[in-house]
N, C-alpha and C positions, 0 to 999 in steps of 0.2 A: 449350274454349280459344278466345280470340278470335284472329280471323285476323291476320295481318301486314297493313301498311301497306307497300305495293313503291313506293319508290325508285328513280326513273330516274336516273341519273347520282352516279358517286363521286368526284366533286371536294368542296373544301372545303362549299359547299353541302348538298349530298345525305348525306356524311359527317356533320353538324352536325346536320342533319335526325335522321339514325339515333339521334348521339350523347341528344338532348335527350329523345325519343322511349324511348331506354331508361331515362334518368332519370327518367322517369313511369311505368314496370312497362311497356311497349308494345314489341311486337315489328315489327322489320321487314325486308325485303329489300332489300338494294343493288344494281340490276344495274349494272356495269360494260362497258362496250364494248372496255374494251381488253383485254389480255392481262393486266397488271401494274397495280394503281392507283398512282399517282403523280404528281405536279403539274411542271410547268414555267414558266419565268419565274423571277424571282430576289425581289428583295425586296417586299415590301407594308409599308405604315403601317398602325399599328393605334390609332385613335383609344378614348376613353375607353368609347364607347359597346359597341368589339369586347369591350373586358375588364368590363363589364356582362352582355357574353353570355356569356363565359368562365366565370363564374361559376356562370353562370345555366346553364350545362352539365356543370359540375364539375370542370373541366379550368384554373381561374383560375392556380390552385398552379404545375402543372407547364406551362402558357405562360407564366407569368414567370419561369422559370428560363433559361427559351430566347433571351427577347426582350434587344433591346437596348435600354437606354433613353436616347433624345438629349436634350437639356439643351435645344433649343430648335427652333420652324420656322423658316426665314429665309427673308426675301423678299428676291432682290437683283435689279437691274437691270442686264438683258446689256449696255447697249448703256454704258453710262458705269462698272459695276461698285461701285457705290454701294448699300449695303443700303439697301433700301426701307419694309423694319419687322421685326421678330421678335417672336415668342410667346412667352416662359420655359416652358419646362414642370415648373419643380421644384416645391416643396414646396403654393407657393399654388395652381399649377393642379389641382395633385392635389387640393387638398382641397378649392377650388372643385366638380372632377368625380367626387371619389370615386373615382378611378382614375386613372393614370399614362398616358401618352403613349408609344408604342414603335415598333419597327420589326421586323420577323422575317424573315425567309428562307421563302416559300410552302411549303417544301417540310419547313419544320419545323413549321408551322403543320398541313401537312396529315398528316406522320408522327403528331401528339398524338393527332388526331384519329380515325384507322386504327389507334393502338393502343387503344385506346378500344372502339372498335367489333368489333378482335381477340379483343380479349379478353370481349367483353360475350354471353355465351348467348343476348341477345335482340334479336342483331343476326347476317344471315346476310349475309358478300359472296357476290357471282356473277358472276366477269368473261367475258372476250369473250360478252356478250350484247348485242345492237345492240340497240338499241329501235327498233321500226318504228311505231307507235302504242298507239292504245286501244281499250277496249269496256268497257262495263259494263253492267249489270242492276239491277235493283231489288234485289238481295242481294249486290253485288262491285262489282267494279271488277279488270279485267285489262291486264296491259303487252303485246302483242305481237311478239313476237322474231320474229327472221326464222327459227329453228327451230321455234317454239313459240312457248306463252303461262305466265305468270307472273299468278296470281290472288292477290287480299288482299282487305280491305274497303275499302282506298283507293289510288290512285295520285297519287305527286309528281312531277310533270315537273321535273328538277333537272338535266339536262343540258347546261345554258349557251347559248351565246346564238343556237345553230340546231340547240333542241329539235325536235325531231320531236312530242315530244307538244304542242308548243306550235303547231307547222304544224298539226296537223288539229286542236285545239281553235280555234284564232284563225283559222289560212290567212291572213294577215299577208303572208308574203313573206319574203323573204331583210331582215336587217338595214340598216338604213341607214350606209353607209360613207361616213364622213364626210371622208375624202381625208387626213387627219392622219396620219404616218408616225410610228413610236415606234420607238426603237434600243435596247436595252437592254444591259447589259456589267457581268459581276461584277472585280472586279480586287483581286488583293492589295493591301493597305494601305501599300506598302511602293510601290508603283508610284501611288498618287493626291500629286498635288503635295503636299510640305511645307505650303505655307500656307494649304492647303483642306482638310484633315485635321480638319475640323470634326464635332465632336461635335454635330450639329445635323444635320435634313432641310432642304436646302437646294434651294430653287428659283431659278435665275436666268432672268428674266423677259424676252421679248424679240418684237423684230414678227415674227410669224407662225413665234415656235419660243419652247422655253425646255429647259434643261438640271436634273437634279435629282440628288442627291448625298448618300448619306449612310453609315454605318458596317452593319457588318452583320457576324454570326457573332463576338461578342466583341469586336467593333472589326476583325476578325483581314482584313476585305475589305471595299470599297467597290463598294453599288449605282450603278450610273450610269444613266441613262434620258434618253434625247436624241428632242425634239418638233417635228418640222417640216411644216410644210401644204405638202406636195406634190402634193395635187391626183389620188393615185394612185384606180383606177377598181376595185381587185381586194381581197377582205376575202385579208390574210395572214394569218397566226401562226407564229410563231419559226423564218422562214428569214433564215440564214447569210447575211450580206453583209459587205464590205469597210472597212476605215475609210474609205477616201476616199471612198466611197457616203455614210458617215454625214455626213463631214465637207459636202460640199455643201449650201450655202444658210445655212453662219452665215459666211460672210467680215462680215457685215455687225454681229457681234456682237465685244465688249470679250474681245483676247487672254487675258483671265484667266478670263475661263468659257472658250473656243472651246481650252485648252489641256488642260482634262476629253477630248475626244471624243479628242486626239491620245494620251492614255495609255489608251483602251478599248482592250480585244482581243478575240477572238470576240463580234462583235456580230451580234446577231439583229433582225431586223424585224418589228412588229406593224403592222396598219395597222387604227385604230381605227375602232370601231363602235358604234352604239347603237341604238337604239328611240327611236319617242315614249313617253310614257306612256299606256294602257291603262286604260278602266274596268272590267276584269275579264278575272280569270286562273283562274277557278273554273268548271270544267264539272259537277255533277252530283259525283260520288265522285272528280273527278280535279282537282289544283290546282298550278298552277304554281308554283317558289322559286328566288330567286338571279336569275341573269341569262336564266335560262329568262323568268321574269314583267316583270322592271324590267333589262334591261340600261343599264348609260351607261357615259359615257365617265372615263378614270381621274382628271380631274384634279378630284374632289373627294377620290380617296384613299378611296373607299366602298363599293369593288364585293363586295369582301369582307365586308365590315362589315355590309350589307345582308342578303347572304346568312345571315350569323350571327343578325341579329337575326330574321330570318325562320322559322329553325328551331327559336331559341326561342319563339317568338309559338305557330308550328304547336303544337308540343309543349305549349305550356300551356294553346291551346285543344281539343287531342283529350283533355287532363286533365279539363279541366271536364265531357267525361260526352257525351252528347245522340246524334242519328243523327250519320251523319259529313257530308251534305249542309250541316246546319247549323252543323258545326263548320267544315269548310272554308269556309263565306259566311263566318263570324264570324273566323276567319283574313286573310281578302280585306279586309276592313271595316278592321283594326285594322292594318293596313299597307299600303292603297293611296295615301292621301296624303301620307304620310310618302317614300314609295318615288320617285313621281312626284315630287316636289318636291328630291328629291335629282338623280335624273336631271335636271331642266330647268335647277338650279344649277350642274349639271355641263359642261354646254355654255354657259351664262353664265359662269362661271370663266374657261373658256377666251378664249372672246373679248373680255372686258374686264379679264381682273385676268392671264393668262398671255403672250396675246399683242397685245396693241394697240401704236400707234405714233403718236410725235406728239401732238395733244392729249389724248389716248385718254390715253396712257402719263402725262402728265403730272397727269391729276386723279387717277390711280390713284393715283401716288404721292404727292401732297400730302393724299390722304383716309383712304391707309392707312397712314402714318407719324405722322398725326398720333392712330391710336388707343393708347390705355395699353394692359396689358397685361389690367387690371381687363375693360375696356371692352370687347377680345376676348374675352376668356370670356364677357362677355355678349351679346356677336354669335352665339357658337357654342352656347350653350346649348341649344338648340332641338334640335342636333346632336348632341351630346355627352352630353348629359344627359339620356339613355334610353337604356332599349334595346328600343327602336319600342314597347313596351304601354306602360312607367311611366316616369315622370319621376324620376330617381335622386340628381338634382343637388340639391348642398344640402342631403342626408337627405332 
């Protein structure tokens, strides 16, 4: 019997990993760290190329029963509240990408996935297992817990964005915190303004923040997500802060966005992070996925997205056969440029199309109003239209 493949980390990542992994007959282990797996945060976008992977996992069916599907992106501008441009995403985009545009709740994203791997005989979870690192040999590869060790024929560092198996394969350092604060707020649909009840992922654009907005769980609640460059020095994740906390540093933004952060409740603080990109996340029998290998920052809407197509890619190069050495290089090979180039457009986003001011803000919008809707899909194709091995778009 061939040995398992051990899995560090059971977030969407490492779960995707498993999932794709048993769709190829291949066994493997999840170790979890926590007690319970489960996801926090509220909602994620899921562009055409996520349900490329969906598919590609076998779970396409049952995430589009969950997803909700927006009618458009919308660009608007904080500072005058002036739409800037929008995408359509009905009937043309889909058949432009072969797939539909949506929005999910993480945490339904990440239940699909866990029952998936529940139920699959050749997939084992293992929670509270810390991962402390690695070892391996010319016949294994082992995960080392702080009680013990976990042997297979290969390890995935899947842990996110301060793997442990990523410190002693790389020794990199702590992540780069980029001082960008993120507030984020679920809120009944019944509490977002009347006339922002917009069937659409909405970003309103502004100097050094922007606000984003859209329907979530049937319509039945509104994600909200508030972005300010405060300059803070410490990596957070989802503590509890005040509105008036949130509210700080948009007096300078058009009362019709700045009246989103006054209907938030329970808002939580992120304070974002990323990586450069990396010409290698492959040790020997052990390879990094997800934000373990390629972290960035959210405003291209891809963190996820990456991580999906990453566990498809894995999955259909341990299929083609060979040692696992040369499967894992030919994994690294067929998603390193693709990865990096999303991370460095994702820190360009921000600074030139989320937050700029003044003339910055001005050619944004006269460059990006004046594309069709044609012309955006063929911006985004490159994006969209894969999922990171083939190019899907178009047939």
């Amino acid at each position: 019997m061939t040995a398992p493949i051990i899995i560090a980390g059971g977030g969407i990542g490492g779960l995707a990993a498993a999932v794709g992994l048993a769709q190829k007959g291949m066994g493997s282990i999840v170790l979890e760290q926590a007690a319970q797996l489960r996801e926090i945060g509220a909602g994620i976008q899921i562009g055409p190329n996520a349900f490329h992977c969906f598919d590609a996992l076998g779970i396409g069916e049952a995430l589009r029963a969950e997803a909700v599907y927006i009618d458009a992106l919308r660009l608007m501008d904080a500072k005058t509240a002036q739409e800037i441009t929008r995408i359509p995403l009905g009937e043309d985009f889909r058949r432009y990408f072969n797939n539909p545009y949506a929005v999910i709740h993480r945490a339904d994203l990440h239940r699909l996935l866990l029952e998936y791997c529940s139920a699959s005989p050749l997939v084992d979870i293992r929670t509270q297992a810390r991962v402390k690192g690695y070892e391996q040999d010319d016949t294994s590869a082992r995960v080392l817990l702080e009680d013990g060790h976990v042997e297979g024929r290969a390890v995935i560092g899947a842990e996110g964005l301060n793997s442990a198996i990523r410190a002693q394969m790389l020794g990199d350092g702590p992540p780069r915190i980029s001082g960008h604060a993120t507030y984020r707020s679920v809120i009944p649909t019944d509490q977002m303004p009347m006339d922002l009840r917009w069937n659409a992922a909405t970003l309103w654009a502004g100097p050094k923040c922007h606000i984003v907005h859209y329907p979530l769980k049937g319509g039945q609640v509104y994600n909200l997500v508030v972005t300010y460059h405060r300059d803070m020095k410490e990596a957070v994740a989802g503590r509890p802060v005040t509105r008036a906390e949130v509210m700080q540093g948009f007096e300078h933004i058009h009362p019709r966005a700045r009246q989103i952060i006054e209907h938030g409740d329970d808002w939580k603080l992120w304070v974002l992070c990323d990586r450069d990109p990396v010409t290698n996340w492959v040790d020997g029998k052990v390879a990094l996925l997800g934000d373990a290998a390629h972290p960035m920052l959210q405003y291209f809407a891809q963190g996820a997205c990456m991580a999906l197509e990453d566990a498809v890619c894995l999955s259909r190069s341990f299929a083609d056969g060979g040692e696992v050495e040369g499967t894992l290089a030919q994994y690294q090979s067929h998603r390193l440029v693709r990865t990096a180039r999303v991370q460095m457009n994702s820190r360009l986003i921000g600074d030139y199309i989320y937050h700029p001011d003044n003339a910055k803000a001005a050619v944004r919008n006269e460059v990006m109003s004046a594309l069709t809707p044609r012309q955006w899909c063929d911006q985004l194709r490159w994006l969209y239209g894969s999922d990171g091995m083939v190019d899907v778009a178009n047939g």
